[in-house]
N, C-alpha and C positions, 0 to 999 in steps of 0.2 A: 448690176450686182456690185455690191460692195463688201471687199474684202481685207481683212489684217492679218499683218502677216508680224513677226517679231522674232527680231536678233538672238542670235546663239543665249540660250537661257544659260548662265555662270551660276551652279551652287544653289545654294538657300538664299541671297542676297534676291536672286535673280528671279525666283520660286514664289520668291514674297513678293516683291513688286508685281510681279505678271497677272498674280491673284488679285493685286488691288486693285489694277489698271482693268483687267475683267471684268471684273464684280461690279464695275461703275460703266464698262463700255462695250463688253460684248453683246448686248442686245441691239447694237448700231448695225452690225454685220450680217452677213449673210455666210461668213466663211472665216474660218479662222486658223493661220496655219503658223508652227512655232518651229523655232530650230532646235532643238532638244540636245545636242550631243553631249554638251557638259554641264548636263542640269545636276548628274548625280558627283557631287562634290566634287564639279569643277573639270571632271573626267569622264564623259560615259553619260549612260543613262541605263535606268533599270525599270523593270517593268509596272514597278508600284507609282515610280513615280511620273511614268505615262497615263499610266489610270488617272490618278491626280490631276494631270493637268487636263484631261479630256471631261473629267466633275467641272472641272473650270469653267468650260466651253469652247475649248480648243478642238478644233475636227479631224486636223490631220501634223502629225510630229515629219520634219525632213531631222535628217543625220547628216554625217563627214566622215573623218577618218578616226574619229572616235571611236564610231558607234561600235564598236567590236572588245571597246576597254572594259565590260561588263560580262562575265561569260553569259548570265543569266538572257544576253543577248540571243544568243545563239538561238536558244529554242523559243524566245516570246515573236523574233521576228519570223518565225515558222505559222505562226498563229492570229497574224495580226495585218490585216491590209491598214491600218492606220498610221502606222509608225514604216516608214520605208529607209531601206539602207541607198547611197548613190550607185545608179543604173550601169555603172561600167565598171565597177567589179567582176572578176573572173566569173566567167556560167560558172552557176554551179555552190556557189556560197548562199547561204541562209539569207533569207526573206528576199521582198521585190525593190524594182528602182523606181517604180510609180506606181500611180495608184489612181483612180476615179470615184468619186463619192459625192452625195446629192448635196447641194448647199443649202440652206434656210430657206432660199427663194425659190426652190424646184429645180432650179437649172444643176447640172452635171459640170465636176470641175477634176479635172485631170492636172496632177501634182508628180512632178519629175523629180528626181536629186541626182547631180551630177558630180563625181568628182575631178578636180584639174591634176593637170600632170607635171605644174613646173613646181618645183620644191616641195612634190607632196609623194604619196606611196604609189609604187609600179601599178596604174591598172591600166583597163582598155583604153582605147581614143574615145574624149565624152564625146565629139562631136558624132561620127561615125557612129557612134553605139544610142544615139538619140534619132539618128537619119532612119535606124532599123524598125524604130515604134509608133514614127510621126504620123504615118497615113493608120494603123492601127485606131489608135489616140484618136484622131484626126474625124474618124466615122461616128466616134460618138461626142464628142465637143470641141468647140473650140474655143471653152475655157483651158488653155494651157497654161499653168504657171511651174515656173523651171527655177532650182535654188543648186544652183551653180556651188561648190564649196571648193574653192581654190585660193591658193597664196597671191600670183601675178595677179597684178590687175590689167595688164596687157590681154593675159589667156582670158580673165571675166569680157571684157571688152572686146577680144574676137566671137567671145559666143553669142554677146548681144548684136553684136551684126550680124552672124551666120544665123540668127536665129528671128530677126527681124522682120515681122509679116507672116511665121511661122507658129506664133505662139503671144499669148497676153502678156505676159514678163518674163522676163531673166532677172532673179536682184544674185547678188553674190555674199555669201556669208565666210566663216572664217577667221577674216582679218582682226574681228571684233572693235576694228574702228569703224565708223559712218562716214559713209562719202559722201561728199555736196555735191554729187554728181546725177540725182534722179531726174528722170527727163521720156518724155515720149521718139521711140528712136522714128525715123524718116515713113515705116510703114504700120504705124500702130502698133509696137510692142513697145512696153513700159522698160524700164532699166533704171540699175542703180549699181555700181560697183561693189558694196559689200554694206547691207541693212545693218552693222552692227553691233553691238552685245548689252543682252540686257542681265545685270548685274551691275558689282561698282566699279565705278571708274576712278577712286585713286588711287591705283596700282598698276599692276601691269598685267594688260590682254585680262581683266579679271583675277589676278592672284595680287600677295601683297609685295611691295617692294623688297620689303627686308629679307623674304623668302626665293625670289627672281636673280636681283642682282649677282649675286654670289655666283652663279653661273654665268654670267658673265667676266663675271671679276676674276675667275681661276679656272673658268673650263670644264670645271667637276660639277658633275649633276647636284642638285641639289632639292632637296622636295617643297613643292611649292600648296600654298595657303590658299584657300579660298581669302577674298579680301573683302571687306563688309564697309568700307568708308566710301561714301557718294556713290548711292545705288540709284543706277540710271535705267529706265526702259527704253530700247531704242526698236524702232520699228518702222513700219512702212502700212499706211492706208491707201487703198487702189480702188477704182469704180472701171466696172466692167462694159461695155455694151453687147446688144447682144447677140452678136459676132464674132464676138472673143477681143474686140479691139481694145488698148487701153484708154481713155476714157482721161485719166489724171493719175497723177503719181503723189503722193505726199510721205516725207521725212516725219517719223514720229521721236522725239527726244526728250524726256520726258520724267524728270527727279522725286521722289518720295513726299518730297514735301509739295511740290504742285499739284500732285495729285488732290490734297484737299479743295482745292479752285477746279477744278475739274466740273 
C-alpha cells in the first residue's frame, strides 16, 4: 500500500500548492493523509475548509495544539471521524484521537495524533495514553500510522523507538522544518523527526519576517502574516507491506514551480 502523507498545511500559500501537487499525484496512492492545523490563515482550521481538502482527495486531516484555535471546531469534531484532534487530551474534550478508515486498496488504516509534552500545552502522557489503544487498534489492522505533534525532537525520537515494531510510522510534525532524518527504525516501523510544512518558506515557520521578528526584537506580541514567497510542499511517501511493515520511507520537498516537471 502506498501512502502520502503532507506537512502542516500554512494558509492559502499552503491550500494552493496541495491542490496542485494532488491534482497531478493523488491517483498514485492509496491513502492520503494532511496535517491541517494551520490551514485556516496560518491558525486553526475550519470546517469548510476540511471539506475542501477532502474534494482534493485527502482521506484523513491529523491536528496539534491548534486545532481548538477555530471555535467552529468544537462541534465539527463532534461530527466528523476524518478530521481527529491528538489522542491525549484530557477525556472528555470534543472529537477522537484516532480513527480507522478503508484505503483505495481495501486494506484498513488506523491513524493516531499524538501530542508531546516538552514545550507544548499540559496534556496526558502520549505514550501511556497510546499503550491504552494499541491492542484495540491492533485487532483490526496493522496499518498504524502515528503523527506525533511535538517541539523536542528528543521526545519525537523516544516515541519512535518505544513505538518500533508496534506500528508502520511515527513521522513528527510541528516543527514545520524537514528533517534529513527518515529511515526504517531496527523493527520495521518507518520514522522521520518532523515531515515539515507545506506553505512558503521565506519566512518564518510559515509567516513573514517583517511580521515575526518584532517579537523577538522587544518581547511584545506582535501579529503575525501569513507569508506567500517560496511556497514549498513538503511531505513524506511510504509503501506499506502487508503486515503493517514499512516497506520505504521517502522525503517529498517539492517548489511551485517544479511542479510543471512533474
Amino acid at each position: 500500500m502506498k501512502v502520502l502523507i503532507i506537512g502542516d498545511v500554512v494558509g492559502k500559500p499552503g491550500r494552493v500548492i496541495l491542490n496542485e501537487y494532488l491534482d497531478r499525484k493523488s491517483a498514485e496512492y492509496d491513502f492520503v493523509i494532511v496535517n491541517g492545523e494551520n490551514a485556516a490563515g496560518g491558525f486553526g482550521l475550519t470546517e469548510k475548509i476540511a471539506e475542501v481538502f477532502f474534494d482534493m482527495g485527502v482521506d484523513m486531516i491529523t491536528t496539534g495544539n491548534h486545532v481548538w484555535d477555530k471555535k467552529e471546531m468544537y462541534e465539527y469534531l463532534q461530527k466528523t471521524d476524518k478530521v481527529i484532534r491528538p489522542l491525549n487530551y484530557p477525556k472528555g474534550v470534543p472529537g477522537i484521537g484516532y480513527t480507522i478508515l478503508q484505503a483505495g486498496n481495501g486494506e484498513k488504516v488506523a491513524v493516531v495524533n499524538l501530542l508531546g509534552r516538552v514545550f507544548m500545552p499540559q496534556v496526558d502522557c502520549p505514550f501511556q495514553r497510546f499503550d491504552e489503544i494499541l491492542e484495540e487498534v491492533s485487532k483490526e489492522t496493522r496499518n498504524i500510522i502515528v503523527d506525533f505533534h511535538a517541539e523536542a525532537s528528543s521526545e519525537k525520537m523516544a516515541m519512535g523507538w518505544y513505538l518500533d515494531g508496534k506500528v508502520s510510522l511515527v513521522f513528527g510534525t510541528h516543527t514545520h522544518i524537514q528533517t534529513s532524518d527518515s529511515r526504517i527504525l531496527h523493527k520495521g516501523t518507518g520514522y522521520i523527526t518532523d515531515i515539515g510544512m507545506t506553505g512558503a518558506h521565506d519566512g518564518i515557520i510559515g509567516m513573514t519576517v517583517g511580521s515575526v521578528l518584532p517579537k523577538f526584537l522587544t518581547g511584545l506580541p506582535s501579529r503575525f502574516e501569513v507569508c506567500e514567497d517560496n511556497i514549498r510542499l513538503n511531505g513524506l511517501e511510504i509503501e506499506l507491506d502487508t503486515d503493517g511493515t514499512c516497506m520505504s520511507v521517502e522525503r517529498i520537498d517539492v517548489s511551485m514551480e517544479e511542479m510543471d516537471f512533474m
